[in-house]
RONUKE-544047 format. One line per 3 residues: their letters; for each residue x, y, z of C-alpha. Coordinates in steps of 0.25 Angstrom, whole numbers. Example, Ala and Ser with C-alpha at 12.3 -4.5 7.8 and 13.67 -1.06 7.14 Angstrom:
<sites>
as> 49:-18:31 | 55:-4:29
</sites>
This chain:
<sites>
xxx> -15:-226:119 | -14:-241:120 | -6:-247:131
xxx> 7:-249:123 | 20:-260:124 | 34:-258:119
xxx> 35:-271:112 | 48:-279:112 | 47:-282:98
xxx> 60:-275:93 | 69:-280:101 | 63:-292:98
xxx> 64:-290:82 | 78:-285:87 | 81:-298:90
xxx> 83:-296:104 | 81:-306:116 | 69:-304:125
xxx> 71:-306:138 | 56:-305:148 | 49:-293:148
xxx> 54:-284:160 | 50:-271:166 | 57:-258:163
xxx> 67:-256:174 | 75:-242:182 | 89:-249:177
xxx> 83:-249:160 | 78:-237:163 | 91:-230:168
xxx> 100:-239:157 | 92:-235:146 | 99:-228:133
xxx> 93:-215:129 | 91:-210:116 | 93:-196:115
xxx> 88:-184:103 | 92:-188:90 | 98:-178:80
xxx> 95:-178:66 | 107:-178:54 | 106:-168:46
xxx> 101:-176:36 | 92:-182:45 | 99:-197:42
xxx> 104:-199:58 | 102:-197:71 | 111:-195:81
xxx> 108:-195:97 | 113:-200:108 | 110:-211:117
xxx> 113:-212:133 | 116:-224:140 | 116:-226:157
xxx> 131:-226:162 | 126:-233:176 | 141:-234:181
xxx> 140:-218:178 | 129:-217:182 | 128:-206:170
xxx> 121:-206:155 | 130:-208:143 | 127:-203:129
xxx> 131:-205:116 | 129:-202:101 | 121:-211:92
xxx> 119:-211:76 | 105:-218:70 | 104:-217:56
xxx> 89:-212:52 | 91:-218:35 | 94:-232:42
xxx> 82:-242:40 | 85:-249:52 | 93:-237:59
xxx> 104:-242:70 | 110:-231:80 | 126:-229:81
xxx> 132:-224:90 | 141:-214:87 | 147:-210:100
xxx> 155:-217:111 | 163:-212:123 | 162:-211:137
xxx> 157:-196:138 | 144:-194:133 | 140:-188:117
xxx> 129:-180:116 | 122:-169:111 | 123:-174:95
xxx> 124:-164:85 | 124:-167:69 | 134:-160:61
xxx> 129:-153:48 | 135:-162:38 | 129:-176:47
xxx> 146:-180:46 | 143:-178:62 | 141:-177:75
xxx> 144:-166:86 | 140:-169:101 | 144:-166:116
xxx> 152:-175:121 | 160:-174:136 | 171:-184:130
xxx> 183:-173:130 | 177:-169:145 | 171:-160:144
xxx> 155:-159:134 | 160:-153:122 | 156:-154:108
xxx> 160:-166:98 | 159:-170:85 | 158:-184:78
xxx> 160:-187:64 | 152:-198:59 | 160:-201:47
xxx> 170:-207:58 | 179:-203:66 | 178:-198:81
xxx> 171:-187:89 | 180:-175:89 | 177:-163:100
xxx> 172:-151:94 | 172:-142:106 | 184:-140:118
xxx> 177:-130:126 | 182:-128:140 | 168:-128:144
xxx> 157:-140:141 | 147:-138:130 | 134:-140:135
xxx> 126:-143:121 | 129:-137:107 | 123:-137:94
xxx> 128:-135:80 | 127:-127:69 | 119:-132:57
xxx> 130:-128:49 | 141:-137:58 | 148:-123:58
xxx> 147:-119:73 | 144:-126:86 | 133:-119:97
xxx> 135:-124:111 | 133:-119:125 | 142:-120:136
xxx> 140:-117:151 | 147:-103:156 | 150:-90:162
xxx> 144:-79:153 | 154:-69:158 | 166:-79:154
xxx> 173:-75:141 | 174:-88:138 | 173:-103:140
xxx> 185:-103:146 | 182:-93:158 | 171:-102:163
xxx> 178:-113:163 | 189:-106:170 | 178:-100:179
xxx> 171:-114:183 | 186:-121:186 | 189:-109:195
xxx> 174:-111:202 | 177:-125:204 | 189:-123:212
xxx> 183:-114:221 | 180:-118:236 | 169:-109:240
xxx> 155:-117:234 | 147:-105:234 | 138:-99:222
xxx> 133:-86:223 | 119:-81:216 | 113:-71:212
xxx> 101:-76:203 | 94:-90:199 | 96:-101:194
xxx> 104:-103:205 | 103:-118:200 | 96:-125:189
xxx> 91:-138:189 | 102:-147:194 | 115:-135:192
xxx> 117:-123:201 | 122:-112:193 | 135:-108:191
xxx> 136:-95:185 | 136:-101:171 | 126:-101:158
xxx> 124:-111:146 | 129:-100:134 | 128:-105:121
xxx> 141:-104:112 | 146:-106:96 | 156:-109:89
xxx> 163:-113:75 | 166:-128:72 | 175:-128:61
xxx> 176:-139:48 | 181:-152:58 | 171:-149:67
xxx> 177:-142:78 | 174:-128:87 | 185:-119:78
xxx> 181:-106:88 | 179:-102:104 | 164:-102:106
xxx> 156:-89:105 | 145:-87:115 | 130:-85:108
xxx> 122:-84:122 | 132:-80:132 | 127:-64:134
xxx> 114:-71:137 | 111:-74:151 | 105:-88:150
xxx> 108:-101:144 | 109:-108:132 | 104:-117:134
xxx> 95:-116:146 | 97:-123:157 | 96:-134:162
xxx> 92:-143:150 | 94:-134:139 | 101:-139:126
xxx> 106:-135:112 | 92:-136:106 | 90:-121:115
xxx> 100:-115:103 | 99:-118:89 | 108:-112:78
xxx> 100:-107:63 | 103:-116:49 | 115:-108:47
xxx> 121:-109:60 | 122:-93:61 | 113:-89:72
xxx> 109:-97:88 | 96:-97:92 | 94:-100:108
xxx> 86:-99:119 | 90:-93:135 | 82:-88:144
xxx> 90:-75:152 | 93:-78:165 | 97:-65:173
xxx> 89:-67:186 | 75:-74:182 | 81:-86:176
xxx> 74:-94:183 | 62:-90:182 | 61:-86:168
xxx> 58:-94:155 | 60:-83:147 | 69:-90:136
xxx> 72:-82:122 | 79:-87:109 | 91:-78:105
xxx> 99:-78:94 | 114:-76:91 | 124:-80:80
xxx> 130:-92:81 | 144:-86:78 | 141:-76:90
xxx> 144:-63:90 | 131:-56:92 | 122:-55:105
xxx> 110:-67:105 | 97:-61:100 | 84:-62:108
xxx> 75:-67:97 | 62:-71:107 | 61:-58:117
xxx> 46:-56:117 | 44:-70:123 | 47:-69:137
xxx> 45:-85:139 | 53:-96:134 | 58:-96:119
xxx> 67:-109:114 | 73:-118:106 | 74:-110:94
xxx> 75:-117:80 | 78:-113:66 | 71:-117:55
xxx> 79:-124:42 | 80:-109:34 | 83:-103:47
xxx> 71:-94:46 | 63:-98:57 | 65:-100:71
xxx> 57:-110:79 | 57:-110:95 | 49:-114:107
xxx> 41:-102:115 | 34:-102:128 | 25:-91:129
xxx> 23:-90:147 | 36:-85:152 | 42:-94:166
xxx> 33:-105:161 | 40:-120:157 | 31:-128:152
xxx> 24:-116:143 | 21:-120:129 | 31:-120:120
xxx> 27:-112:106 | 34:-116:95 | 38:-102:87
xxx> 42:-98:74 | 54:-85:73 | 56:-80:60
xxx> 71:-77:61 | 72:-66:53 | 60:-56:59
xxx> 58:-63:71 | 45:-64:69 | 37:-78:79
xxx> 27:-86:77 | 21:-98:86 | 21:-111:78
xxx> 8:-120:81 | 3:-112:92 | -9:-122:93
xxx> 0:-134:95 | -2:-135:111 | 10:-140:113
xxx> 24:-137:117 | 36:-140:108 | 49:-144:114
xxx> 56:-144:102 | 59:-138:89 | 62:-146:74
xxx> 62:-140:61 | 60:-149:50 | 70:-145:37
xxx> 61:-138:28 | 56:-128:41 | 41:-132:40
xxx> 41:-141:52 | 45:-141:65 | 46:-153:74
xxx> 44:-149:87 | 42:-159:101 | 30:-158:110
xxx> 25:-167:122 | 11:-171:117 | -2:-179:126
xxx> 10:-186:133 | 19:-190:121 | 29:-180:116
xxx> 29:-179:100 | 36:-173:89 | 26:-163:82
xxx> 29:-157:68 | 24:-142:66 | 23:-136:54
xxx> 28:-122:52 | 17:-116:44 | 5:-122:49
xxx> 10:-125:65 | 2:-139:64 | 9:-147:73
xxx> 8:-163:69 | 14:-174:79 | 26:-181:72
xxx> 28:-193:83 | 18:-200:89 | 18:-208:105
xxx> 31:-205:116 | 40:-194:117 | 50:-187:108
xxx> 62:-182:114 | 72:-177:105 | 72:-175:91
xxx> 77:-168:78 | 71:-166:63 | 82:-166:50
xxx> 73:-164:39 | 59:-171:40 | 66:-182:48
xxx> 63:-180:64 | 72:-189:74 | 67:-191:88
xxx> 66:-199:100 | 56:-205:107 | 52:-210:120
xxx> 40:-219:125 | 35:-224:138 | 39:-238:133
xxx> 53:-232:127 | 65:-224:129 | 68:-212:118
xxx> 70:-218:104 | 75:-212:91 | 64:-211:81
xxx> 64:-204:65 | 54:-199:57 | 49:-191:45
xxx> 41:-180:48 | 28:-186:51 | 34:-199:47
xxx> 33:-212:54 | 45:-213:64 | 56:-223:64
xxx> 64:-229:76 | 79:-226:76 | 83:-230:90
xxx> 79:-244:99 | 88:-239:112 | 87:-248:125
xxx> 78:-259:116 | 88:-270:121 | 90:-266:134
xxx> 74:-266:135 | 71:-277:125 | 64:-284:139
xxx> 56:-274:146 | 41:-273:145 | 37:-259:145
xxx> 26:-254:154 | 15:-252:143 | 7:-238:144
xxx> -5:-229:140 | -8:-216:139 | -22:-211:145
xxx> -29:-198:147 | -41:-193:157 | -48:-182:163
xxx> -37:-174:173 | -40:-161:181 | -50:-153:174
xxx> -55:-164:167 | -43:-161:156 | -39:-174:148
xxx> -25:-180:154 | -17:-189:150 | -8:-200:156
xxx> -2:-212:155 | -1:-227:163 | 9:-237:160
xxx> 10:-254:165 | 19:-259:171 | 28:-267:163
xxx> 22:-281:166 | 7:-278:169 | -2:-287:168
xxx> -16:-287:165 | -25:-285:177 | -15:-281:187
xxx> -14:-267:193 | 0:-262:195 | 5:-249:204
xxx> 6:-236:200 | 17:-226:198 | 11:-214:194
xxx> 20:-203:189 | 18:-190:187 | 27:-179:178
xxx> 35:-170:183 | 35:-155:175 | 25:-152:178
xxx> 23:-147:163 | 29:-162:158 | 23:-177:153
xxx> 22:-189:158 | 20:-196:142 | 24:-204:134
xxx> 39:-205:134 | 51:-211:141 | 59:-203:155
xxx> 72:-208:160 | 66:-203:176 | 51:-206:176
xxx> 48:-219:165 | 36:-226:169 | 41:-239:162
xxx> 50:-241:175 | 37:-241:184 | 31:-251:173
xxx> 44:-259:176 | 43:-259:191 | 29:-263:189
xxx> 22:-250:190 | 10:-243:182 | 12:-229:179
xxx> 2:-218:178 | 6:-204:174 | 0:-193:171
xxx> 1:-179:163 | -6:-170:170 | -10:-157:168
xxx> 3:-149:164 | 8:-159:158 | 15:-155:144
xxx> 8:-161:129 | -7:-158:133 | -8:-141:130
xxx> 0:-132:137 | -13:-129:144 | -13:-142:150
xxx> 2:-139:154 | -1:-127:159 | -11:-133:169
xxx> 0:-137:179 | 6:-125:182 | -3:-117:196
xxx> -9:-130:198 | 2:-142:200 | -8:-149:210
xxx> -22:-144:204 | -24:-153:189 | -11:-161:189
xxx> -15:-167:204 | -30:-171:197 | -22:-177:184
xxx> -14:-186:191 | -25:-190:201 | -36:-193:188
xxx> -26:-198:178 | -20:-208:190 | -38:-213:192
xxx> -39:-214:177 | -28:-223:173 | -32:-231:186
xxx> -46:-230:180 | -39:-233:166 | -30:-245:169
xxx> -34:-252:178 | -19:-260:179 | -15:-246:188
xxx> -16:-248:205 | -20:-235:207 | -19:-240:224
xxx> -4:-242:222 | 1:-230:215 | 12:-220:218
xxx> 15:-206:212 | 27:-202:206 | 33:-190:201
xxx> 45:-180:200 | 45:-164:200 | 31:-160:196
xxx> 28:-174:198 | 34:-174:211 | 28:-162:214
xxx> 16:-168:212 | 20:-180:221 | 21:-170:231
xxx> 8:-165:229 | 1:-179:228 | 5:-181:242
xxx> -3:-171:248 | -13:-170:236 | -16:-185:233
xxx> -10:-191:246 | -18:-205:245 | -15:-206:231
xxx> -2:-216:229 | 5:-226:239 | 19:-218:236
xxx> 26:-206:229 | 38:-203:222 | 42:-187:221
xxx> 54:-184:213 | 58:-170:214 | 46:-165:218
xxx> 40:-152:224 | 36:-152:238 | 36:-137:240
xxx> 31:-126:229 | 37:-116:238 | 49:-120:240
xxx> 51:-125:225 | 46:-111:220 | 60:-107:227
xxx> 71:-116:225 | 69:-122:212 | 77:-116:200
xxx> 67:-114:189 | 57:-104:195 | 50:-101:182
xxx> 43:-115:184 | 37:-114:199 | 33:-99:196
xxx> 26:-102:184 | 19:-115:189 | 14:-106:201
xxx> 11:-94:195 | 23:-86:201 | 34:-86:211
xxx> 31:-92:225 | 33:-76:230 | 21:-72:222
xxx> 12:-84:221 | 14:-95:233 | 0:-98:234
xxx> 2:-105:219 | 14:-110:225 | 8:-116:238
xxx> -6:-122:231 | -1:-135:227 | 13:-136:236
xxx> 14:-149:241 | 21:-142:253 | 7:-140:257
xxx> 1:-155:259 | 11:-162:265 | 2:-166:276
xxx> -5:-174:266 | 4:-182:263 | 7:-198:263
xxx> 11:-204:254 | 25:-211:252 | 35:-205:244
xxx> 48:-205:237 | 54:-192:236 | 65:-191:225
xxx> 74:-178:223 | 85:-174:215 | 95:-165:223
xxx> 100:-157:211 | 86:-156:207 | 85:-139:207
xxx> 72:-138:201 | 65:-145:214 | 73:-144:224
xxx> 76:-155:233 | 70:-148:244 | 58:-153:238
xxx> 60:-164:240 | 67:-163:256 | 54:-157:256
xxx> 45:-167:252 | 53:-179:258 | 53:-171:273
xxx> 37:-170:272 | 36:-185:269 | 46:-188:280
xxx> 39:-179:289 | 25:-185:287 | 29:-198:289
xxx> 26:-203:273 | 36:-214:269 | 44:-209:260
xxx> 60:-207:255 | 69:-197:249 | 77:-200:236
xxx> 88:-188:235 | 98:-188:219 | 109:-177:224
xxx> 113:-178:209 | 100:-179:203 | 92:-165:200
xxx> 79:-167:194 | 78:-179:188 | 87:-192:191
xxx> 98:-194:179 | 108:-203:185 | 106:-218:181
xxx> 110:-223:196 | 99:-212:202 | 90:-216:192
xxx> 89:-231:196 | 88:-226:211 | 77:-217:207
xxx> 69:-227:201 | 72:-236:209 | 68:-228:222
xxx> 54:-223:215 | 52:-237:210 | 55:-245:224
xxx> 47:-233:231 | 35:-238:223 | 38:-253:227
xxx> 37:-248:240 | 23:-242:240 | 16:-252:226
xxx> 19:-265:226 | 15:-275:236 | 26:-279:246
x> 32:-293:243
</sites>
């Protein structure tokens, strides 16, 4: 791939005024509008989505709705939605007359609708509980949606009732008796995400009580904690609910034994188990057009993640399964039917890039439908596909195409704002990693390089570990705001990184210091080797979860490797993140088995071990809501740096968990990581 550019040229057609050329900056970063998942109008003719805007005094996102019409030569967004709590979750009515959405505006998140023909949004739900997501009916007759509550509550009153009761109470105590005792950035409460119908009537409105469909189930729907509506789908007619739960009981949390069931939508039978002999994960189930088939995503390794998912074909009325495209070594994320039930547009991460592939029912020949970056969300009406895409040069867009067709830019988000800053050009590359395997990488400039200059390095690693460091655009790790600080980028996807084989994902797991060690260390000599504008003697390493693992592990591992580190929410310890993070399944299978049964697996590349080793300076970031490394990690790691004498500073979120999502702790982030590496690169004035 050429070293590429985003030219300026259309905000200069646009007419806009030029100021100089700048560098990428933490505060356009942060203020940037995002561009959400565009839903397709039944007749294909819109797209609605929502856009989010940076709130600064709020310190919060806001989001609204947005209409683009797709038949417009020159198509111009409208906005459809204006108020001070948030719209989202879009939803198209049959007839395309409107739209339904969620919305927080009556105070509490509830389901509205908006007709487009004029006139304003009216609440469809009043539930004494919020809704979580929705989805409804193809036949506009009957509304799906899942609401957080007691399963043994008879209604949704009870639980409401029962959580104001709780709140008045003066002992703090919780009492438990199995996990997850917490999830992710919540501690439980006693209550599960149950999924709900009921009838909408001819204006529009919830004309019934809701009926639980999934309440007898001991999971949720969706799962937690980023489940959504695309876990439950209803068929064509709208009579019958296909989702997907994993029972809980006691080994929640260390199963991924997820099944699809099905119920009718009206309720009034029990949910039936239509995936039983799979005891690993089974989702997003889909119907085709005639209602006939049913497409879903299945793993084959029960309590492993990052396992291939296999698209499968149900026949609905014998049960009957077959895999679809079985030699497409890839995982599909997401699952499309096109309207005449011969395609289905599925979404893959891909050598770095992550496409939209179309596979064909019959033969399962699986053809790339985009091309470069990544695809978010995305929805097919007829042979029309509407999607977003990001680069490393540009935040999410809304694109449209026919199938196989050339695609056509709807949206231009953030263009003014930006119209002055020079964008850190980049190129992908590829050498020989551990085991001589090809690997690939990529490097970006800074912003302003210039020919024959060397320039610093950040070099990032991914977190995952099962993930990608590619070709698209994050709100938390961007390597255009290094190019703006004046920093060249190097990173690297190593092995068990995600769009290469699931062989090649698989190689991580029982060796997170073994292959992925040796890639970083070739593929950092061979772009020094390659682009000869990288310092390879002022370089620091930086990287959060895995990646901060593997910040750890570079200390003791690669000690004279960089002049400074950056660990975000890394593990420091195997032994103790075997027994205090929440999702077990993932530290069991990426060790071959409970700590109990298998510490020498856990022990063999514990950073614990090598602390001795260690010298370099480092940045230690953590999140205290941040469950699935705990912030003893970091304690841990930020006490053996003190202890040893290595400069070095602790960064502490008390509201962030995993990742950093508030605009004000954003900034500081970046700049903290970002003045850390001023500290240890550039020359001192």
């Amino acid at each position: 791939m050429k070293l590429r550019l985003l030219l300026l040229g259309t905000a200069v057609a646009a007419g806009s005024a030029i100021a100089a050329p700048r560098g990428f900056t933490v505060e356009d970063l942060v203020a940037m509008e995002r561009v959400g998942a565009p839903v397709l109008s039944p007749d294909a003719s819109r797209a609605v989505y929502t856009v989010r805007t940076t709130e600064l005094d709020k310190n919060r996102g806001h989001t609204e709705l947005w209409m683009v019409d797709l038949r417009a030569a020159k198509p111009v967004p409208q906005r459809l939605t204006n108020h001070a709590a948030s719209s989202s979750d879009p939803q198209w009515a049959p007839a395309g007359d409107a739209v339904y959405f969620l919305s927080g505006r009556s105070g509490s998140s509830q389901v509205w609708r908006l007709p487009l023909g004029g006139g304003e949004a009216a609440r469809v739900t009043d539930l004494p509980l919020d809704i979580d997501n929705f989805r409804l009916a193809p036949t506009g007759e009957r509304i799906a949606m899942s609401v957080s509550v007691f399963r043994d509550c008879a209604d949704l009153a009870c639980t409401k009732t029962r959580l104001d009761q709780a709140s008045k109470k003066k002992a703090s105590g919780r009492v438990y008796d199995r996990m997850f005792v917490r999830h992710w950035d919540t501690w439980a409460d006693g209550r599960n995400a149950v999924l709900y119908s009921a009838p909408i009537d001819s204006s529009g409105k919830v004309s019934a009580a809701p009926v639980s469909l999934s309440g007898s189930l001991d999971g949720d729907v969706p799962s937690k904690p980023f489940g959504d509506h695309e876990e439950y789908r209803f068929s064509p007619d709208g009579k019958t609910i296909v989702f997907s739960v994993r029972i809980a009981g006691k080994e929640e949390s260390w199963s991924t034994n997820f099944d699809l069931y099905s119920v009718p939508a009206a309720g009034g039978a029990a949910p039936r188990n239509l995936t039983p002999d799979n005891p690993a994960w089974d989702a997003k189930g889909t119907f085709s057009p005639d209602g006939r088939t049913l497409a879903y995503l299945a793993m084959a390794r029960p309590g492993f993640e990052a396992d291939r998912y296999q698209v499968m074909l149900m026949d609905v009325a014998t049960g009957k399964k077959r895999k679809l495209a079985e030699n497409w070594d890839r995982s599909a994320g997401d699952l499309r039917w096109t309207a005449d039930g011969k395609t289905l547009v599925v979404d893959a991460q891909d050598v770095g890039h992550h496409r939209l592939f179309g596979i064909d029912v019959a033969s399962g020949k699986a053809t790339p439908l985009t091309g470069a970056g990544s695809v978010g969300g995305y929805d097919v009406r007829g042979d029309t596909v509407a999607y977003s895409l990001s680069t490393l040069e540009s935040g999410a867009q809304l694109f449209k195409a026919k199938l196989g067709g050339k695609p056509v830019q709807l949206t231009w988000q953030n263009r003014e704002a930006l119209a002055d800053v020079r964008w850190g050009q980049y190129e992908q590359f590829s050498f020989a990693g551990a085991n001589g395997a090809t690997v690939y990488g990529h490097v970006m400039k800074p912003w302003n390089a210039v020919p024959g200059q060397k320039y610093p390095i950040a070099f990032l690693v991914h977190g995952g570990p099962q993930g990608s460091f590619g070709n698209g655009w994050s709100y938390r790790w961007n390597p255009q705001v290094y190019a703006g600080a004046g920093y060249a980028t190097v990173f690297i996807d190593f092995h068990g990184s995600t769009g290469y084989g699931q062989a090649f994902t698989d190689s991580i797991s029982n060796d997170w210091g073994g292959k992925p060690l040796v890639d970083l260390q070739k593929g950092l000599e061979a772009a020094v080797a390659k682009f000869p504008w990288l310092d390879r003697e002022r370089s620091c390493a930086l990287g959060a979860s895995y990646g901060g693992y593997m910040m750890n592990w570079i200390q003791g591992n690669w000690s004279d490797g960089f002049r400074c580190i950056v660990n975000h929410d890394g593990v420091f310890d195997n032994r103790g993140m075997a027994y205090a993070t929440e999702e077990l399944w993932f530290t069991e299978w990426e060790n071959g088995g409970t700590y109990f049964a298998k510490p020498d697996n856990y022990e063999r590349f514990n950073p614990v071990h090598h602390v001795a080793k260690w010298k370099t300076p480092m940045l230690v970031i953590q999140g205290e809501k941040d469950y699935r490394i705990p912030t003893e990690q970091a304690l841990g790691a930020f006490t053996a740096l003190q202890r040893r004498g290595i400069e070095s500073k602790l960064l502490v979120f008390p509201d962030e968990n995993h990742w950093v999502l508030k605009p004000a702790n954003s900034l500081l982030w970046h700049h903290t990581v970002i003045g850390w590496l001023d500290q240890y690169l550039k020359p001192k004035k």
